[in-house]
Each structure stands twice: as structure tokens, then as C-alpha cells.
C-alpha positions in Angstrom: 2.0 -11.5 17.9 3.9 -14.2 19.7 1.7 -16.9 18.8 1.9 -15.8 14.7 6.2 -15.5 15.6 6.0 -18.6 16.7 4.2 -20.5 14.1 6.3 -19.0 11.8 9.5 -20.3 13.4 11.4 -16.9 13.1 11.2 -16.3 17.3 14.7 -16.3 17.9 16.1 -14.7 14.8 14.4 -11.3 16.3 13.4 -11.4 19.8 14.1 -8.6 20.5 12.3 -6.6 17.4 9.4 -8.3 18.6 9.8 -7.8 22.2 9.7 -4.4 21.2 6.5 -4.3 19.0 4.5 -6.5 21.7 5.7 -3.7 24.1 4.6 -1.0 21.9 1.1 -3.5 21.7 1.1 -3.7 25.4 1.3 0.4 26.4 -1.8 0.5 23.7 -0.4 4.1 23.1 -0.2 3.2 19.2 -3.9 2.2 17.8 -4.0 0.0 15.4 -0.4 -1.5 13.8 0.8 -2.9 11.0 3.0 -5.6 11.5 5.9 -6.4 9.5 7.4 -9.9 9.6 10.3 -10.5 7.9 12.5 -13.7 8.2 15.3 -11.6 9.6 13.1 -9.3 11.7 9.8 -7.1 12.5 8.6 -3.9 13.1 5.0 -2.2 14.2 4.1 0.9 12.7 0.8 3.1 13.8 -1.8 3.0 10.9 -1.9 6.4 11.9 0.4 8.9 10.2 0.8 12.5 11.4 1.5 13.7 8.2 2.0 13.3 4.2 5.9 12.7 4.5 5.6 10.0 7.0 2.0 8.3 5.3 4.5 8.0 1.8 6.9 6.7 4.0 5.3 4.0 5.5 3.6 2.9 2.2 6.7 3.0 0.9 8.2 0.6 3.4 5.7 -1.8 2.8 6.0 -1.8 -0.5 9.5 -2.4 -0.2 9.1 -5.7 1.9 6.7 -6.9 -0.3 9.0 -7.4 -3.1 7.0 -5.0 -5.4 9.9 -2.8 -5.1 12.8 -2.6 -7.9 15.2 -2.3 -4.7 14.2 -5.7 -3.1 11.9 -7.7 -6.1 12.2 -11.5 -5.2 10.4 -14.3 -6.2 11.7 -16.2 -3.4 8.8 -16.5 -1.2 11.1 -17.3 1.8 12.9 -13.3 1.1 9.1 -11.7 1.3 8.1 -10.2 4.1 4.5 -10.7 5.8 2.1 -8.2 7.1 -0.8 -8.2 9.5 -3.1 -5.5 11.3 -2.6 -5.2 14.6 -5.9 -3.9 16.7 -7.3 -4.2 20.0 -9.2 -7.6 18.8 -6.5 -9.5 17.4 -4.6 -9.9 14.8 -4.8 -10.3 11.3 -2.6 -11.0 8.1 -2.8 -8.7 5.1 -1.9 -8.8 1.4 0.6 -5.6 1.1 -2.2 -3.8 -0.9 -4.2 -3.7 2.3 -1.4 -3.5 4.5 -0.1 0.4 3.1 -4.0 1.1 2.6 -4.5 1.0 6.5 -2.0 4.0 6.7 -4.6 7.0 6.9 -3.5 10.6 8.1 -4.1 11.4 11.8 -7.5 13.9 11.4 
């Protein structure tokens, strides 16, 4: 996750959103994460949801920062927000399709 925050240049504008996700990483309490990376800041969220409110939820939120949303539509790629998977392997980025598919309900 640092090594993606820094490629991207956006370290410093959210240090410590990301010191927080890399912690959440870390204490590999969480599973798998999707990450959001937005120019202004980032947030982790478990694939896992423990129920329908908070699956719709965080499908929602992804498709929020994707710009798909009527709230926050941009063309502006700069405005859009990235997303990855998070797992005990590595990391990789996602289109915001497969981002909110990840989010499955805890069995």
C-alpha cells in the first residue's frame, strides 16, 4: 500500500488515512480489503460484510468514488478515485465493477 501511495504521489495529502489502513493491514484482523484511493484520501474496507445494510453500503461507497454516482459524476480523471484488493499476497488494482463485487456477506 505504501509503495502504490507512493507512486501515485498522494503520500502526504493523507498520511494518516493510510497510516491507518496499513495498520488495519498489519493486525491482519480484516481479510481481504478493498482499498480506496482518492486524491484527497483513503480508506480500507473488509470484503467481508456482516450484513445486507452494510454490503449496500459499501457498494454504494464505491460506486460513489467511481464517479458513476449522480452525487459525484466527473469526467475529470484526476477527481476519480482508485481501488485495489487488498489480500495476504499483495495487492491489486480493480475496476469499480470488481471492486463492490468483492463485498460478499460474512457466512
Amino acid at each position: 500500500m505504501l509503495r502504490v501511495a507512493s507512486e501515485l504521489g498522494w503520500l502526504e495529502a493523507y498520511c494518516n488515512d493510510l497510516y491507518i489502513d496499513c495498520r488495519r493491514v498489519a493486525e491482519g484482523t480484516s481479510g481481504n480489503l478493498i482499498w480506496v484511493v482518492r486524491h484527497h484520501g483513503c480508506r480500507a474496507y473488509p470484503t467481508s460484510c456482516a450484513n445486507q445494510h452494510e454490503l449496500r453500503d459499501r457498494r454504494e461507497i464505491v460506486r460513489y468514488w467511481s464517479g458513476q454516482h449522480p452525487l459525484n459524476w466527473s469526467e475529470d480523471a484526476k477527481c476519480l478515485a482508485l481501488f485495489y484488493l487488498v489480500t495476504h499476497d499483495g495487492i491489486e488494482e480493480l475496476s469499480f465493477a470488481d471492486a463492490s463485487a468483492c463485498f460478499t456477506l460474512l457466512e
